[in-house]
N, C-alpha and C positions, 0 to 999 in steps of 0.2 A: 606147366602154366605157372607162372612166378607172381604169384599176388603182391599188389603195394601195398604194405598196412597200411591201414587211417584211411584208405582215399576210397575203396571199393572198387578199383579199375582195376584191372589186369588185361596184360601184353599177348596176343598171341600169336600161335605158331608162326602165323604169315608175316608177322611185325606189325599188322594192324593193332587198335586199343580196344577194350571192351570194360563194361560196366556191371555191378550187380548192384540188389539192394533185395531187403527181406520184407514183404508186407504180412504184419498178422491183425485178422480182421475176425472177431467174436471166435476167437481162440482156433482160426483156421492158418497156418503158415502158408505165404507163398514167396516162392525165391520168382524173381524177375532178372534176368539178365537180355544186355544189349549191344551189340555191335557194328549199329547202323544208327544214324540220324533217320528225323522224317522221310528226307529226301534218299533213301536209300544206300547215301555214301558210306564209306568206312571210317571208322576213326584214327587219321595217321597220328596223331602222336594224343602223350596222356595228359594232357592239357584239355585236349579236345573231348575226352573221354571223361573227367572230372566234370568240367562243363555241360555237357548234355545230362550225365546223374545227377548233379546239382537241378535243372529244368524240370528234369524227370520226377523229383521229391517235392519240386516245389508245386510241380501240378498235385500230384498226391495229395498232399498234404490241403493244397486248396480244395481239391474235394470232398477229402475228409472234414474239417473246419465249417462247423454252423454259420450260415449264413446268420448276419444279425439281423434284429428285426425293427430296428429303428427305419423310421421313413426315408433318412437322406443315404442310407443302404441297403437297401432293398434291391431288389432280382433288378439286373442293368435294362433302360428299357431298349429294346429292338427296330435299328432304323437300317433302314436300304442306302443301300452307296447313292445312291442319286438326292436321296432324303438329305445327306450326311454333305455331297455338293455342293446342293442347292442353299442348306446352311451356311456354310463358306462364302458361297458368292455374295448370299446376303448381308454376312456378317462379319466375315475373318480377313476383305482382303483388300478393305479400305487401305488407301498410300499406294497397292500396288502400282505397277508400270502400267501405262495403256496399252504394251506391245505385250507385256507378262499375262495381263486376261485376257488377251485377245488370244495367245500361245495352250495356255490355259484353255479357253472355251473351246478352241481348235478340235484339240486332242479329247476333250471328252464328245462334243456332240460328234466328230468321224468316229472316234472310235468306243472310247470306253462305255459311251453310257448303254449303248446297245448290248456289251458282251459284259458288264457287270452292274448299270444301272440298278433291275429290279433284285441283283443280289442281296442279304441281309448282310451287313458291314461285320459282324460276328461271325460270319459262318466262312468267310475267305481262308483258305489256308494259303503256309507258303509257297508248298509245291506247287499251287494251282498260278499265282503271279509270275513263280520262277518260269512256270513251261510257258507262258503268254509271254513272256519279255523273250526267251528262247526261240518262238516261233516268229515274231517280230522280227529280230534281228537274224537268224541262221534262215528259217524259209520262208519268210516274204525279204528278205535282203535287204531290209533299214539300215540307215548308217547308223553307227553305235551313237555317236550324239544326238541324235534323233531318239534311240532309243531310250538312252539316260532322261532324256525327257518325260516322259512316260515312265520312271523308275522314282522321278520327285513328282509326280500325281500323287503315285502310291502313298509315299513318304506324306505328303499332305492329305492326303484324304482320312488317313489312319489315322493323323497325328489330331488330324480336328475332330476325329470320332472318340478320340481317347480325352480331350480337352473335354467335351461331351458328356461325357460317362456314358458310351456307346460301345467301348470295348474295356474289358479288364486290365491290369497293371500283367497281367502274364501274360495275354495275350497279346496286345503291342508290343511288351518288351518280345517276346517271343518271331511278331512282325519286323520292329523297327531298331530295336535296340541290341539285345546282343549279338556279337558278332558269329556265333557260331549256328546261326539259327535264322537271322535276320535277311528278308529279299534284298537279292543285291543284283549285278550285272551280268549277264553271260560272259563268258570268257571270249575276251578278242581274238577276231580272227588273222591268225598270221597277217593275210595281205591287206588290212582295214587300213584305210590311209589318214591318219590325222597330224603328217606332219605339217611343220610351220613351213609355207611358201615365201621362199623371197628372189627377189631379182639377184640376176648375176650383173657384174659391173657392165656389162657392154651390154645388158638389156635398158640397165638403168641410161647409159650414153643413148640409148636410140629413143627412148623414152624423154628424154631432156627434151631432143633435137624434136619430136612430134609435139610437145605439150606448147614449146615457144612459142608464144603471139597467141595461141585458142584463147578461146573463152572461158575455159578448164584447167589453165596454168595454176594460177592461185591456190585452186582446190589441189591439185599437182603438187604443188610445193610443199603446202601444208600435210599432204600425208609423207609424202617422200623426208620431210625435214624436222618435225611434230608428231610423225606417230598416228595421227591422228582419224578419228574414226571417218566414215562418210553424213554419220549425223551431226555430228559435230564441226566439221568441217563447214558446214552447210548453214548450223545453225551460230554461226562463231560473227557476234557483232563488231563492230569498231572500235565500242569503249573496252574491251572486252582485250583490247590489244596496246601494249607500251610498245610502241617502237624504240623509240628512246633508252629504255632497260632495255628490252629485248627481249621481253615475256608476252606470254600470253595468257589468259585465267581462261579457263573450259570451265561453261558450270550449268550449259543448257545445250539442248540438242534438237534439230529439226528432227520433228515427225508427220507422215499424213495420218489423221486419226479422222474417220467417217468423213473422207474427201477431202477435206481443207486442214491446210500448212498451218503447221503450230510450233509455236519453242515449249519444249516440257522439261522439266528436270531430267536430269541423269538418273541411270539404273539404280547405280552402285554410288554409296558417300565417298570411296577412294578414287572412283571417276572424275570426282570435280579434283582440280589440281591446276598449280600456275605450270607453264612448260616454258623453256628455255629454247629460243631462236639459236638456229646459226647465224653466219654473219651474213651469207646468202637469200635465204629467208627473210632477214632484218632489209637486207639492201632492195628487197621485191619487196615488202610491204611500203616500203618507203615510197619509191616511184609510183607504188598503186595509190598510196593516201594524196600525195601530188595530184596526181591525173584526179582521183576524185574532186579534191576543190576544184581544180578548173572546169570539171564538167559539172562542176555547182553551178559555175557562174557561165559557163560558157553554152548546155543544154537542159538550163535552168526549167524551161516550160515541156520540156519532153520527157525529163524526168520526173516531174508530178505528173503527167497525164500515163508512164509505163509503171509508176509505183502504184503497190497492191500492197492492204495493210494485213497484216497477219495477228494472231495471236499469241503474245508473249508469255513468258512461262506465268506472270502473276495472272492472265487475262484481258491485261489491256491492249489495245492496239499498236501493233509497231509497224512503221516502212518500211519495205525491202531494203530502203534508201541505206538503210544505217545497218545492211548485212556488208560484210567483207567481201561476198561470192557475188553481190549485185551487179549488174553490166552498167557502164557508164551514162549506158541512155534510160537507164534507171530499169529496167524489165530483172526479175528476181530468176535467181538458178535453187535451184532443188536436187535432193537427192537421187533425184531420176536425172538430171542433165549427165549425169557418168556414163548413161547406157551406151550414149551413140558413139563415143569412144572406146567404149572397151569392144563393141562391134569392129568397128576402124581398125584398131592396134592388133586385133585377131585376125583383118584380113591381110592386112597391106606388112606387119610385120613378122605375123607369125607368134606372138606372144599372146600367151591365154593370161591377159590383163584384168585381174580384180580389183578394186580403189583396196582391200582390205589389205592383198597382198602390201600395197607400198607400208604399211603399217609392221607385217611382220619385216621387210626388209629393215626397215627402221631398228625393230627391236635388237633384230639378230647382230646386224652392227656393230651397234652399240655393249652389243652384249662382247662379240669381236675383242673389240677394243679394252677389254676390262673395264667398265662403268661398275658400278659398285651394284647390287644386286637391288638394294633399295632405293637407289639413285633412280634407277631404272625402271623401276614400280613406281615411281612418284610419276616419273614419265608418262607413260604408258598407262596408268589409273587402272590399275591389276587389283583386283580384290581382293588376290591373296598371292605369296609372294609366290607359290608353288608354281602358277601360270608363269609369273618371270622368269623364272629357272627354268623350263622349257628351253627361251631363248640362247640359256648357255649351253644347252646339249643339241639344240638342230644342228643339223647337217649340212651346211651351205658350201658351194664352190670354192669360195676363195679362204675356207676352212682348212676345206680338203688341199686347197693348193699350196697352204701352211702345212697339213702336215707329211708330204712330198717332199718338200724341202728339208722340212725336220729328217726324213728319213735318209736322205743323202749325205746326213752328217753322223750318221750312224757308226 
């Protein structure tokens, strides 16, 4: 057994790591050694074995150490995860999204609050989160981003208990913060599917030749050509668009929020972003702003009596009249008008048609093509650039037929 001086770890026989430390207590000694975390793992290297005796002293040590006895440190008081929610929702989550609390409320009243509601927020351990996010994902069969969901509850709910003074600085840090210790995600499974989908070019040709003349081209184009989301596409006005440059500013998105059609702001602050037309794109918005004034003037009284006013993202009233996705005889399209085609294009073509997909084809593309990585984040209104990069490692067809070709020059 070959001790480290200084560190109190030592290696052993099996190459796993282990730890010691000496406790003496009214003149009694005792040796403590370790080589297992909570979680009953081993410790593979001495990093990890340093880190957990460091955890290990520091708890000690807080046991040992007089509590003070001033009033704003006194014994932490004792709240229930639901107690610990309910303050949240009250208090912590003003700005949210309408879709983030609604996501949010989801997931606690199906599930959480039943199986850890009347918990006390102190008494959670980790092993006890890790085997519920394990049992989620491996045997009820959640999809992992499903899961991850329910992994940033956690992560808030702790994080507003500790804000609180509802859990100790050892005990969050010991939940949320260090990494050797801290609830994290099960490990994926081999076959878990989260790649990026995109059209192959001859989906994309059959796809053109179906979207021509619908009602649904516009929105078509805009994702096929912009990237662009299905709320946003939806919620994308007229001033909102330069032909002329060839841009467009994203900076509200349609939502239904308790039945009725709204523009809300975007999620994410990198979301809002100008985007850059093709020439294609530029030459269909054109002919569309055309056709619009003449059906100003030409179905002048059909189109006030099929316009419906909505709520704009400040609250004031807006017209269908002055969305992009409007129909000429003034009647509004919405994020739902996509269903009856992606029904359509699954029967008649055989394509399992998402509006999201034309968005990854977009990205991967472009990714393709060398766009610069931030170019492309600007594009695309990626929160963080890690999502972009995605785009340059998917796997698409005409990738793969790059590198075939490369291989023959072998």
């Amino acid at each position: 057994m070959a001790k480290n001086k200084g560190t109190g770890v030592y290696q052993l026989p099996n190459g796993y790591w282990a730890f010691r430390y000496v406790l003496t207590s009214n003149k009694q000694r005792k040796e403590v050694r370790k080589s297992k975390d909570e979680l009953g793992n081993s410790f593979k290297t001495k990093n990890q074995a340093i880190a957990a005796r460091k955890i290990a002293l520091e708890r000690e040590h807080a046991r040992r150490v007089p509590i003070e006895t001033s009033v704003s440190k006194s014994i932490l008081p004792r709240k229930t995860v639901a107690e610990v929610y309910g303050e949240y929702c009250e208090l912590g989550r003003s700005g949210k999204a309408y879709t983030t609390i609604l996501k949010q409320d989801s997931l606690w009243k199906n599930h959480l609050c039943e199986r850890f509601g009347a918990r006390l927020i102190d008494e959670i351990s980790v092993a006890e989160i890790q085997d519920y996010l394990a049992q989620l994902y491996y045997t009820e069969g959640r999809a992992y981003r499903y899961v991850e969901a329910f992994l940033k509850m956690f992560y808030l709910i702790f994080g507003q208990a500790y804000s609180r003074d509802y859990l100790s600085v050892y005990t969050y840090n010991k939940l949320c913060v260090n990494k050797d210790t801290k609830i994290h995600m099960p490990k994926m499974k081999v076959n878990e599917d989260t790649d990026i989908v995109s059209f192959t070019k001859d989906e994309l040709a059959r796809l053109d030749v179906y979207f021509q003349g619908t009602n649904a081209e516009t929105a078509y184009l805009l994702g096929r050509f912009c990237g662009l989301r299905i709320n946003e596409c939806y919620g994308l006005k007229w001033e909102n668009v330069d032909i002329e440059n060839g841009t467009i500013t994203i900076d509200r998105q349609m939502q239904y929020q308790e039945g009725l059609i709204k523009l809300v702001p975007l999620k994410t602050r990198n979301a809002r972003r100008t985007l850059y037309m093709s020439p294609k794109l530029q030459a269909h918005l054109r002919v569309l702003y055309a056709q619009r004034t003449q059906a100003q003037q030409e179905l002048s009284a059909l189109r006030e009596q099929n316009q419906i006013f909505i709520s704009d993202m400040d609250g004031t009233p807006l017209s269908s009249l002055e969305l992009v996705n409007s129909l000429p005889n003034g009647k509004i399209q919405t994020v739902n008008s996509m269903k009856y085609h992606s029904k359509t294009i699954k029967k008649e073509l055989g394509i399992a048609f998402k509006y999201h997909y034309l968005r990854h084809t977009y990205g991967t593309a472009l990714a393709e093509m060398n766009t610069p990585a931030h170019i492309l984040r600007n594009q695309m209104g990626h929160a963080g650039i890690s999502v972009t990069h995605q785009y340059y490692i998917a796997v698409s067809k005409s990738g793969i037929d790059t590198l075939k070709s490369n291989l023959t020059k072998l």
